[in-house]
MARMIVO-429276 format. One record per residue (C-alpha): residue number from 0; residue in three letters; x, y, z. Coordinates in steps of 0.02 Angstrom, whole numbers, plus 50000, padded with zeros to 5 digits. Layout:
// MARMIVO-429276
REC pos code c1 c2 c3
REC NUM ALA X Y Z
...
//
This chain:
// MARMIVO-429276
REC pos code c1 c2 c3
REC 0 UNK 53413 51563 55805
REC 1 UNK 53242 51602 55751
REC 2 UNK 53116 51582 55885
REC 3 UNK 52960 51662 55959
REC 4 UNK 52929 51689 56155
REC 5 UNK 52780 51616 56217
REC 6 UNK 52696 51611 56392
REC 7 UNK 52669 51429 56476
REC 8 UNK 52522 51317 56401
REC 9 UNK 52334 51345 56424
REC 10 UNK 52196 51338 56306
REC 11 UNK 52027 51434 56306
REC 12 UNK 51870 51360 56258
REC 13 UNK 51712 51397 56224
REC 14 UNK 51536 51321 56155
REC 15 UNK 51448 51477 56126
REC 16 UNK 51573 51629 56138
REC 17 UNK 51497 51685 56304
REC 18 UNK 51539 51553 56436
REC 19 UNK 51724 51505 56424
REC 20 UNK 51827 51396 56520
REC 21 UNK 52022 51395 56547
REC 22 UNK 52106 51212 56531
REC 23 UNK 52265 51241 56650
REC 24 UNK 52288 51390 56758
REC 25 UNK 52460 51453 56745
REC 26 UNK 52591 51564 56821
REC 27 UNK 52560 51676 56672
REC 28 UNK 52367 51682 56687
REC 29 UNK 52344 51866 56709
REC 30 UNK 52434 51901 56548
REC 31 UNK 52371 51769 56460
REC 32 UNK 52176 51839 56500
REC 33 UNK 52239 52017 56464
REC 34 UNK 52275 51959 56273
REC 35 UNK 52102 51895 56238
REC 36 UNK 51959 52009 56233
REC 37 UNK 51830 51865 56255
REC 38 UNK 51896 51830 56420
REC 39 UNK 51916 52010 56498
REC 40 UNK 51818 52065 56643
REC 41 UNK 51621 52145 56636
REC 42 UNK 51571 52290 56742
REC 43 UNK 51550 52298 56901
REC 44 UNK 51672 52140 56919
REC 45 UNK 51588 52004 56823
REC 46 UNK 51695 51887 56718
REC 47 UNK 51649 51784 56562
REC 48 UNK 51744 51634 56638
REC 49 UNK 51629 51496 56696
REC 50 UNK 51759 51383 56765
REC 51 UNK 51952 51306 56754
REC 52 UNK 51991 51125 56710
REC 53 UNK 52111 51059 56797
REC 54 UNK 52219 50898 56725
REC 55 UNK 52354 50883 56843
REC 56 UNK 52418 50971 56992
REC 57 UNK 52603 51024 56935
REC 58 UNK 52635 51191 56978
REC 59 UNK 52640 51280 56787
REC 60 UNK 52457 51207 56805
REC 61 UNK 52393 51281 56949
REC 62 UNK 52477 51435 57015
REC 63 UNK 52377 51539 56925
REC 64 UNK 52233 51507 57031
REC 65 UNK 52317 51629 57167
REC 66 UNK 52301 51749 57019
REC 67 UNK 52096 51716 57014
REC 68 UNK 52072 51765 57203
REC 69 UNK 51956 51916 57164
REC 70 UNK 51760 51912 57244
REC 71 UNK 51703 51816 57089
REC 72 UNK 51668 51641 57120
REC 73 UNK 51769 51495 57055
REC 74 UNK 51725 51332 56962
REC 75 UNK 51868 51233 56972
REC 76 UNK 51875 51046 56896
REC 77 UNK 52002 50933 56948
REC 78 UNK 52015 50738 57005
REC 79 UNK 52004 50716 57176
REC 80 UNK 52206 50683 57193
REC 81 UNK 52222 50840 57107
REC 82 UNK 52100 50955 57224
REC 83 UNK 52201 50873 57387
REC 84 UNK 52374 50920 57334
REC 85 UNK 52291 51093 57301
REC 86 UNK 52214 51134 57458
REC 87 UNK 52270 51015 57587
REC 88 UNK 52392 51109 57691
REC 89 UNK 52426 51222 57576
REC 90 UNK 52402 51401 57663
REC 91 UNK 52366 51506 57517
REC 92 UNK 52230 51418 57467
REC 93 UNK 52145 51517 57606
REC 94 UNK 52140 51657 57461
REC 95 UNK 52030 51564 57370
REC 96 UNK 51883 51536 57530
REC 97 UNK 51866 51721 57573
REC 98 UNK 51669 51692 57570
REC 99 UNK 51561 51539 57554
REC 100 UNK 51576 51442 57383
REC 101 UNK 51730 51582 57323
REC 102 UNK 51788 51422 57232
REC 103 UNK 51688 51262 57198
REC 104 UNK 51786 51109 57154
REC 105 UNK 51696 51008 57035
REC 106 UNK 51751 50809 57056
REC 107 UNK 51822 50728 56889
REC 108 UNK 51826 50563 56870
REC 109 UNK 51936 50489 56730
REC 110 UNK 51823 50395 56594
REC 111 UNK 51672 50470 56649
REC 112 UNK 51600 50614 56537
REC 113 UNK 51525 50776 56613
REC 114 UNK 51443 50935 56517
REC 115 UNK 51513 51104 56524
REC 116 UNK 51389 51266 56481
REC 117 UNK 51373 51307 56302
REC 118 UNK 51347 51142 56249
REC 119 UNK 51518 51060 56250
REC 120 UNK 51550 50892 56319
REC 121 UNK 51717 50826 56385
REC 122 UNK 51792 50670 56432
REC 123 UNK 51932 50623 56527
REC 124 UNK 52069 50519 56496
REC 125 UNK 52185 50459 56610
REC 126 UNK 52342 50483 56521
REC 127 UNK 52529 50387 56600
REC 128 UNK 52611 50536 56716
REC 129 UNK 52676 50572 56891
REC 130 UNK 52606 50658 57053
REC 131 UNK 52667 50844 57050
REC 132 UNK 52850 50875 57126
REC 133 UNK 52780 50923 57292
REC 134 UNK 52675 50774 57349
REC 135 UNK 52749 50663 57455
REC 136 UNK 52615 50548 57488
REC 137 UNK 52570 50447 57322
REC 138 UNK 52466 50331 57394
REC 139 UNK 52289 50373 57272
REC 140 UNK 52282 50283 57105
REC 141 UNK 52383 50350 56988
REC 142 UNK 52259 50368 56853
REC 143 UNK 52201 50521 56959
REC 144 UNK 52359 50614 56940
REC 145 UNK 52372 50680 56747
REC 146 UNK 52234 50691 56619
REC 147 UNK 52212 50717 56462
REC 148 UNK 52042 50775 56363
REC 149 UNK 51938 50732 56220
REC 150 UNK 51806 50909 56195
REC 151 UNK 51657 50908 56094
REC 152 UNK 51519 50987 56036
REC 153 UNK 51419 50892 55898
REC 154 UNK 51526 50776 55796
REC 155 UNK 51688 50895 55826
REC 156 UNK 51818 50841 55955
REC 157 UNK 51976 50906 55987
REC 158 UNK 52115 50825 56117
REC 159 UNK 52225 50910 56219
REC 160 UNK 52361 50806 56325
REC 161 UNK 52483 50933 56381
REC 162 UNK 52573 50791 56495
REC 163 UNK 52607 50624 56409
REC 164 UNK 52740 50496 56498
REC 165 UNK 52689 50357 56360
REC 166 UNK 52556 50316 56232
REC 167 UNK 52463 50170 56308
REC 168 UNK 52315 50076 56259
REC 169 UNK 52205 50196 56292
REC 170 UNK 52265 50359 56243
REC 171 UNK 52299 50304 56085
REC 172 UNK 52100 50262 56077
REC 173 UNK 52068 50424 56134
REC 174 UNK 52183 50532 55997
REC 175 UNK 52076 50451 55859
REC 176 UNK 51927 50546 55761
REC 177 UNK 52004 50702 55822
REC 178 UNK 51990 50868 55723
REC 179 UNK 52137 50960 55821
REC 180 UNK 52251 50910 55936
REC 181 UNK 52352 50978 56058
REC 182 UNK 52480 50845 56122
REC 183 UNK 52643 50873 56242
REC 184 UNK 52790 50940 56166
REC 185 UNK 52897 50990 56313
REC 186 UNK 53066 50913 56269
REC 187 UNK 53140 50837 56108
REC 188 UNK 53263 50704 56168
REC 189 UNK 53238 50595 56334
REC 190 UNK 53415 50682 56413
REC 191 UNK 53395 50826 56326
REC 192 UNK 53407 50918 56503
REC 193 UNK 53548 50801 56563
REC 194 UNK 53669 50844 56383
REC 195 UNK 53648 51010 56422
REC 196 UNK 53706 51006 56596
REC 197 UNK 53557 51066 56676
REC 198 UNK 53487 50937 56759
REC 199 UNK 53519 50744 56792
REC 200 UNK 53338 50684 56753
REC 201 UNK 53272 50625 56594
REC 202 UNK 53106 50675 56526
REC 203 UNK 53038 50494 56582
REC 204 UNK 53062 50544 56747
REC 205 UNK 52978 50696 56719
REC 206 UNK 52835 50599 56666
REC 207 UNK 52856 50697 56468
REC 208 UNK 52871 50589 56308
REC 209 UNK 52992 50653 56199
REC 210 UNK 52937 50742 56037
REC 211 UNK 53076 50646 55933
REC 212 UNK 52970 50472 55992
REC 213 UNK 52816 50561 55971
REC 214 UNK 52836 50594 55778
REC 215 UNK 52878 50377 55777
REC 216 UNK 52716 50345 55879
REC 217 UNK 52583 50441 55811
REC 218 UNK 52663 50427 55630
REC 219 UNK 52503 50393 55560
REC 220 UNK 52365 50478 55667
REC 221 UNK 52210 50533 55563
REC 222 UNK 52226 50735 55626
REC 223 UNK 52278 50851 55518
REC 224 UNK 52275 50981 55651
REC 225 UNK 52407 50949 55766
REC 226 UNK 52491 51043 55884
REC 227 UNK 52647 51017 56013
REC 228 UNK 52600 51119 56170
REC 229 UNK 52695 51136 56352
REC 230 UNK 52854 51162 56255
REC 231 UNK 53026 51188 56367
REC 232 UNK 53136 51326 56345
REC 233 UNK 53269 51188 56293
REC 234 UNK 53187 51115 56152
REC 235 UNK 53255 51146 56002
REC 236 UNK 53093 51144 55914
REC 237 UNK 53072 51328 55956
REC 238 UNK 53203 51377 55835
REC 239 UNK 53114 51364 55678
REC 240 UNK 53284 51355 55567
REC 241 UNK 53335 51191 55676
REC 242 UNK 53327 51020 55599
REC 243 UNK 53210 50967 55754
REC 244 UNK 53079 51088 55670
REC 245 UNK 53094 51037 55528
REC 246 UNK 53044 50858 55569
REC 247 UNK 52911 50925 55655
REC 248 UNK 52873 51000 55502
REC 249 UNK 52885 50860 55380
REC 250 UNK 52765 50764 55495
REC 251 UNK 52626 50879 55484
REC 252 UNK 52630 50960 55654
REC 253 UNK 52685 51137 55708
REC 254 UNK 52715 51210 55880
REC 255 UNK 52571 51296 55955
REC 256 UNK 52604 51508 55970
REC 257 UNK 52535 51643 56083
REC 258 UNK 52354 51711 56025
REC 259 UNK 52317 51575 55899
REC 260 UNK 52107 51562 55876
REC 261 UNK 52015 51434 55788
REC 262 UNK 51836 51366 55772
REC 263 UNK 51760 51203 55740
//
């Protein structure tokens, strides 16, 4: 097998190298800010991040907020679904409310665009998904629970939809005129977990379009930057002499590594 290790998705952006902004907050978060110089801390504890995005609540999405609990304050953007399965009765949130405005939850409404600092504008989508495993009361819209985003600045816009249960209508609206995309990768085949005994849902149920339908939906998308992100352990794509990478290949799209910079 030939395969590199890589830490769990999120993307750093910026519109002027100075304020950045973390799209997902995960489990890995500390490391993931230790690798980037852009993102380390100032003296005396001042940090160059201006806030974290938010686009669903799963728990490779948000943990790393525990990891953020420092006396710097927080800008955290997230639907309203999203902020309640976060904080409502969830004890360690207390972390994160050790002084007035520690963290700020910004209110995202799918379909309606918002400016960040440094000039870049984003707008949701609300992409087909799932509430996270641990909510038991699904009772908000479900358009609330997973996002995807188009980010701009100027004429270039790049997507990033780490969780994608189907390509409806309107996503596949939003993954046109893109420069770069970053698009959900995280299992090949729909019971890819269930053939190798490790689990008895499909990726459906996970709320995760397989990469092997992927390749047959967006066979003609106008991106030649594209990226599969949010990839599973399991997927064969990681092993870059396996005929699942090689289709990825052949299509023009190549599974996003650890460190990888680019500008627009």
């Amino acid at each position: 097998m030939k395969a590199k290790p890589r830490t769990q998705a999120c993307i750093a952006i910026s519109g002027d190298g100075d304020h950045w902004y973390l799209i997902g907050a995960s489990p890995e978060i500390r490391a993931q800010i230790e690798s980037f110089p852009a993102l380390h801390p100032r003296p005396p504890r001042q940090t160059p991040l201006a806030g974290i995005l938010l686009l669903n609540g799963d728990l490779d999405h948000t943990l790393g907020l525990l990891s953020l609990r420092e006396w710097s304050r927080l800008d955290i953007y997230a639907t309203s679904a999203v902020q309640a399965a976060f904080t409502q009765g969830n004890i360690l949130n207390r972390a994160l409310q050790r002084y007035e405005n520690h963290s700020v939850w910004h209110r995202i409404e799918p379909g309606q665009s918002f400016e960040l600092k440094g000039g870049l504008r984003i707008d949701p989508i609300a992409v087909p998904g799932k509430p996270p495993i641990y909510v038991t009361d699904t009772n908000r819209a479900d358009r609330e629970w997973n996002l995807g985003l188009r980010i701009a600045q100027g004429d270039s816009v790049i997507g990033y939809f780490p969780g994608v249960a189907a390509v409806d209508a309107a996503l596949a609206r939003a993954l046109t005129g893109l420069q770069a995309l970053f698009f959900d990768g995280t299992l090949w085949a729909d019971d890819e977990l269930i053939s190798l005994g490790l689990a008895q849902v499909r990726g459906r149920d996970m709320a995760h379009l397989p990469v092997a339908e992927t390749l047959r939906h967006l066979h003609d998308l106008d991106t030649s930057r594209r990226w599969f992100i949010h990839v599973n352990n399991t997927n064969p794509i990681l092993d870059e002499a396996s005929e699942p990478a090689r289709r990825v290949r052949d299509a023009g799209w190549r599974v996003a590594e650890d460190g990888e910079e680019f500008a627009l």
